[in-house]
C-alpha positions, 0 to 999 in steps of 0.5 A: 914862888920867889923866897925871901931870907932873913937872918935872926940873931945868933942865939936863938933858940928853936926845935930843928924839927917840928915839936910832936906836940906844938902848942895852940897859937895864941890870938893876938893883935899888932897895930901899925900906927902911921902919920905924914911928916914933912920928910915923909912917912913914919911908922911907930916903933918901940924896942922891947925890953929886954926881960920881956919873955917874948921877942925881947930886946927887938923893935916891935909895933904896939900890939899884944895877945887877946884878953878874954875879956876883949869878946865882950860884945857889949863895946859900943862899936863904929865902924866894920862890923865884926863879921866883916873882919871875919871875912877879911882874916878868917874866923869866927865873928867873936874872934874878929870882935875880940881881935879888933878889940885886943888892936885898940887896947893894947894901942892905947896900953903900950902908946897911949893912942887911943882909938875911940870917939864919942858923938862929936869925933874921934878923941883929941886928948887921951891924956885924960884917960891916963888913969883908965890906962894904967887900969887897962895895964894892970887889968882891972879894967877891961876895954868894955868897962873903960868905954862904957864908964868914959862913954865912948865908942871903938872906932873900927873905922879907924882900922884897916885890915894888913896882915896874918903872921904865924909864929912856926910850930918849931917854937915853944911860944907861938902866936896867931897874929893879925896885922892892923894899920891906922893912923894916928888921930889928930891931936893925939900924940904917942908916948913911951909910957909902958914898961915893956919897951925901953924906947919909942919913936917914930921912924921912917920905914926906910930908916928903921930897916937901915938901922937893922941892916947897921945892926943898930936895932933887931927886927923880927920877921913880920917887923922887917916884912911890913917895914920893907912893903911900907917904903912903898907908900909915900902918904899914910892915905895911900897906905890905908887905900892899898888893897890887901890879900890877907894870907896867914903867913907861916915861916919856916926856921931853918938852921945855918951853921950858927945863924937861924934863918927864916924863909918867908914864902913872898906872896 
């Protein structure tokens, strides 16, 4: 099976071997948001800030750990049912419940993206949930209590299954992370507003790994990874059609002189 490398900054830091004891991953959520444009595809970025305690300065996707509280089985829910993203990932029903509702939530928190609807379709201004968001932000709302006070339903049909990436168990701050991708509804427009990424944009995939390549932004693995399989697509439909093989993706960390470099088993 061909290797793919790739290069982390200098100055990272990691066990050369793996810990005795290496902590649980934790579950979490990353959401590829799409939309079609004139010049092609384009993919939703933002860089995180560079306080943050994880993956900071690097250009992410919106996503982020699982809050209990995204088990709730009480969310109205269209669309797959959890035990088919059971399937599709792996796992238990309540796991795939909470990870699909950790995918709409922090898409909402971190890019004001909404992935809800009510009887009449898909919602067409999130700006009116502004509060609820700053809510969600903060936690004193959880996704359950939002939804249900808005009358609103998760749309899981918005959602498709894309990825498992796995933080490796040389690091001291792991993460189990599935892969989702959507595309943005219409009439609905992502922002910057969250204070966990200094900027946000929209780019296409080609352009994004260029500006890495230029060493104009960083990108983490998974980042670089699905940047480089979205330059494949030309419409964000053919991107939602593509068949996938979910395999949990682990990389290995491999010290070379003063660089760290992640060997990725291409499947």
């Amino acid at each position: 099976m061909p290797q793919l490398n790739f290069e982390l900054p200098a100055g990272v830091q990691f066990s050369d071997e793996p810990l005795p004891n290496p902590p649980v991953p934790r579950d979490a959520a990353t959401v590829i948001l799409l939309r079609d444009t004139a010049n092609g595809l384009e993919v939703f970025l933002q860089r995180r800030v560079a306080a943050m305690a994880f993956a900071a300065g690097m250009t992410v996707f919106p996503g982020g750990g699982v809050d209990a509280r995204d088990a709730d089985a009480s969310v109205r829910w269209a669309g797959p049912p959890a035990a088919e993203w059971a399937r599709w990932f792996g796992g238990t029903e309540p796991v795939a419940r909470a990870l699909v509702c950790a995918a709409v939530r922090e898409t909402f928190e971190e890019s004001g993206v909404l992935l809800a609807g009510t009887e009449d379709g898909v919602v067409a201004d999130a700006n009116r949930y502004a509060d609820a968001r700053r809510q969600l932000v903060s936690r004193e709302l959880s996704l359950a209590a939002f939804l249900d006070g808005a009358g609103l339903t998760l749309r899981a049909d918005l959602l498709r299954p894309w990825a498992h990436w796995i933080t490796p168990p040389q690091e001291t701050r792991r993460y189990d992370t599935r892969f989702f991708v959507a595309v943005l509804p219409e009439g609905q427009r992502a922002d910057g507003e969250t204070t966990e990424a200094e900027s946000s944009g929209w780019q296409r995939p080609q352009d994004a790994l260029a500006d890495a390549d230029a060493g104009r932004s960083m990108l983490m693995p998974p980042t670089w990874y699905t940047l480089r399989e979205l330059t494949e697509f030309d419409t964000a439909a053919d991107a939602l059609a593509a068949e996938r093989r979910i395999q949990a993706i682990i990389p290995t960390l491999v010290r070379d002189g003063d660089r760290v470099r992640v060997i990725v088993e291409d499947a």
